[in-house]
N, C-alpha and C positions, 0 to 999 in steps of 0.2 A: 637403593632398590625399592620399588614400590611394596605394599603390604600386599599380600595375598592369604585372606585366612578360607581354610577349610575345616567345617565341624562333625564331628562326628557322633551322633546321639543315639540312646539305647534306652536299654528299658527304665534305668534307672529314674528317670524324667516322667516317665508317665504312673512311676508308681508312687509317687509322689501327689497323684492328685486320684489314686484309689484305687489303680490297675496292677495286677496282681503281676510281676515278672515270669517270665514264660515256664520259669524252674522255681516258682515259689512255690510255698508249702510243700518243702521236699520232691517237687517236681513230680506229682502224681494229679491226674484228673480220672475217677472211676477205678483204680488200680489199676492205671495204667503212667509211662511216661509218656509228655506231651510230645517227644519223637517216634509213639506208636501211633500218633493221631496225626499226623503231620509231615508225612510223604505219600508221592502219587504212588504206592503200594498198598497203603492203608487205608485210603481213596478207592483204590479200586476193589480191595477185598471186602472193607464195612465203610460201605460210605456213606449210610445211616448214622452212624458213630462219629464220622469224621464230621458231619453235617450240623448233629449236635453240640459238638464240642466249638464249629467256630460259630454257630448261631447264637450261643450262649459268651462268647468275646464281643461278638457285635451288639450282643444289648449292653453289655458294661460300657463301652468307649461310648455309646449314644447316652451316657447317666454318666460318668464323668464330663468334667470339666479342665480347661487349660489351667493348670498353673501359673506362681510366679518365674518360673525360669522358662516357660515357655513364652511369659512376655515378654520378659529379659531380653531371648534369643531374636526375638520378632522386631524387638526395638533397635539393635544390633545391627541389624541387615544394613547392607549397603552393596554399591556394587562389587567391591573389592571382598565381599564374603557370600562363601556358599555354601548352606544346612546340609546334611544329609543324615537321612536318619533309619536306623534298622529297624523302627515303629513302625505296627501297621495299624494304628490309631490316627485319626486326624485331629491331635491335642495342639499340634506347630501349627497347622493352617488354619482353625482357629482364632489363634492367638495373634495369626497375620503374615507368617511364615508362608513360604514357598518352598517346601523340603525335595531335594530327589527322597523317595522311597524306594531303597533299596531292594526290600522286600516285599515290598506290594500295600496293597492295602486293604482290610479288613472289608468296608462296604463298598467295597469295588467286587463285582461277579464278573467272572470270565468263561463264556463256550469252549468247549475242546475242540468242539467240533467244528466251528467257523469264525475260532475266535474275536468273537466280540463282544467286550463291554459294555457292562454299564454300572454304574452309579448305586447303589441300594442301602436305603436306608429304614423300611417299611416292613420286607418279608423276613423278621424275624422267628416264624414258626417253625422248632425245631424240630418237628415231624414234617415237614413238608419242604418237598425243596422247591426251588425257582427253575422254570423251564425258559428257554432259552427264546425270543421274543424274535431272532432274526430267522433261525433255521428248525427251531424246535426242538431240538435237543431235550432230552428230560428233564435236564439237572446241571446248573452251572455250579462251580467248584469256585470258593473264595483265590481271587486275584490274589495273593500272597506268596513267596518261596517256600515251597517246601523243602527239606534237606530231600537233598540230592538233584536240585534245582540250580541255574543259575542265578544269582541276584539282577535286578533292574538296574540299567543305567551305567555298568561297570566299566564301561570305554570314557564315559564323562567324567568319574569321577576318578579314573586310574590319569587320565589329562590335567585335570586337577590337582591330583597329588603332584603330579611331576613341576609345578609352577609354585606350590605355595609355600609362602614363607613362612608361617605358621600353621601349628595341626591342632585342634581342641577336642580330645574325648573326654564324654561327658556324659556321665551316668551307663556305660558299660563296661560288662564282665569281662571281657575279651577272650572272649569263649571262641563265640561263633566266626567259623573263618567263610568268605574273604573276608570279613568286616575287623576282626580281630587282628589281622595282617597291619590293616592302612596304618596302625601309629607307629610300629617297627621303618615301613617303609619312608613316611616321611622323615623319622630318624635320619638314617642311613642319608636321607639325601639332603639333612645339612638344615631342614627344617627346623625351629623352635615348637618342640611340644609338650603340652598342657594339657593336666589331666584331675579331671574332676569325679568323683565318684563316691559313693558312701565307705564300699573299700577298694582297697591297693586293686585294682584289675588283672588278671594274668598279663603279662607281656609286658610290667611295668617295670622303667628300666631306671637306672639312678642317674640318665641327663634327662631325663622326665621334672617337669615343675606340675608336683600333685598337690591338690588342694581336696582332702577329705569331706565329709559332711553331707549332707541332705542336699538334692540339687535346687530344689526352690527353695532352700534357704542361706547357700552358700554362692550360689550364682551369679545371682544380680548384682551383688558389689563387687564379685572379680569382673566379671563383663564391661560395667563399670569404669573399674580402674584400670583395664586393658584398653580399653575405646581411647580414653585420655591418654593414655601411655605409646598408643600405636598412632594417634594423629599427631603429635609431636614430631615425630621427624617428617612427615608431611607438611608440617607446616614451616618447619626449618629448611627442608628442601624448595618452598615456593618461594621462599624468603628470597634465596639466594639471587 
């Protein structure tokens, strides 16, 4: 049966090269939790506040840099493999990556009103928002999911799961659901999965193959010796 690998990335990978996990530091920003800044309710009530808080994420990810497991993963690609990642950092594409973003992305702005994107990398003033350049809207709101959101791309990557013969999460909590779902499910459906993370992740199961440690430090040689290990029956099947 051919290889089909699906990967699944989180925070863990980008905190690795200086970006703070969405629940670090006790999970407070201003005394508050980052799920009081981070639904279209708290959007709509202080969205001066909310404004703040992701215009100060968008100057960090513009001052970091990709790490090693970010090249790792970038080196990796192939077409029998598909990234996806719950970052809304652009540290994978980068690095060379082509990630689904599940949940959006950080300099990416979105109208509410005539939904249209764009790109933004420039208007980080956290007093001042971005007005909307097609219909004029006051104020675009970061392209990202907020809880109580649907996730991007979930028809593509729920297709995905149902084909692949491997699952690789990597650097998540397995907190956040759907995303915390996808390793149970490819389980169950006969998948081989592999799990990388500094620790155990909730949903970590004992046919699970974990590999503890820092991800840019523990990555690149499992990648590695997966690459070699999974073209092997490829190359024994061309043989034939």
């Amino acid at each position: 049966m051919p290889i089909s690998v699906l990967v699944l990335t989180g925070a863990g990978l980008s905190a690795d090269s200086g970006l703070a996990t969405f629940r670090g530091a006790g999970g407070l920003w201003e005394g508050r939790r980052p799920e009081e800044v981070a639904t279209p309710e708290a959007w709509r009530r202080e969205p001066e506040l909310v404004w703040r808080f992701y215009q100060e994420r968008r100057a960090r990810v513009l001052q970091a840099e990709p790490n090693a497991a970010h090249h790792a993963l970038a080196r990796f690609e192939s077409p029998e493999f598909t990234l996806v990642t719950q970052n809304v950092d652009d540290l994978h594409q980068r690095a060379g990556s082509r990630p689904i973003q599940m949940h959006g992305s950080l300099l990416r702005l979105r109208c509410e009103r005539c939904a249209h994107t764009l790109e933004d990398r420039h208007s980080l003033d956290p007093q001042r928002f971005v007005p909307c350049p097609v219909c004029g809207h006051a104020r675009l709101r970061p392209d990202v999911v907020w809880f109580g959101e649907l996730p991007f791309g979930m028809r593509v990557i729920e297709s995905l799961l149902g084909r692949c013969t491997h699952f690789l999460s990597l650097g998540t909590s397995g907190v956040v659901q759907p995303a915390a779902g996808l390793l149970a499910v490819a389980r169950a459906r006969g998948g081989r999965t592999l799990v990388q993370s500094l620790e155990p992740p909730e949903g970590l199961d004992a046919r699970d193959e974990y590999h503890p440690g820092r991800a840019a430090e523990v990555l690149p040689g499992l990648l590695e010796r997966w690459a070699v290990e999974w073209a092997r029956p490829a190359r024994e099947e061309t043989s034939r």
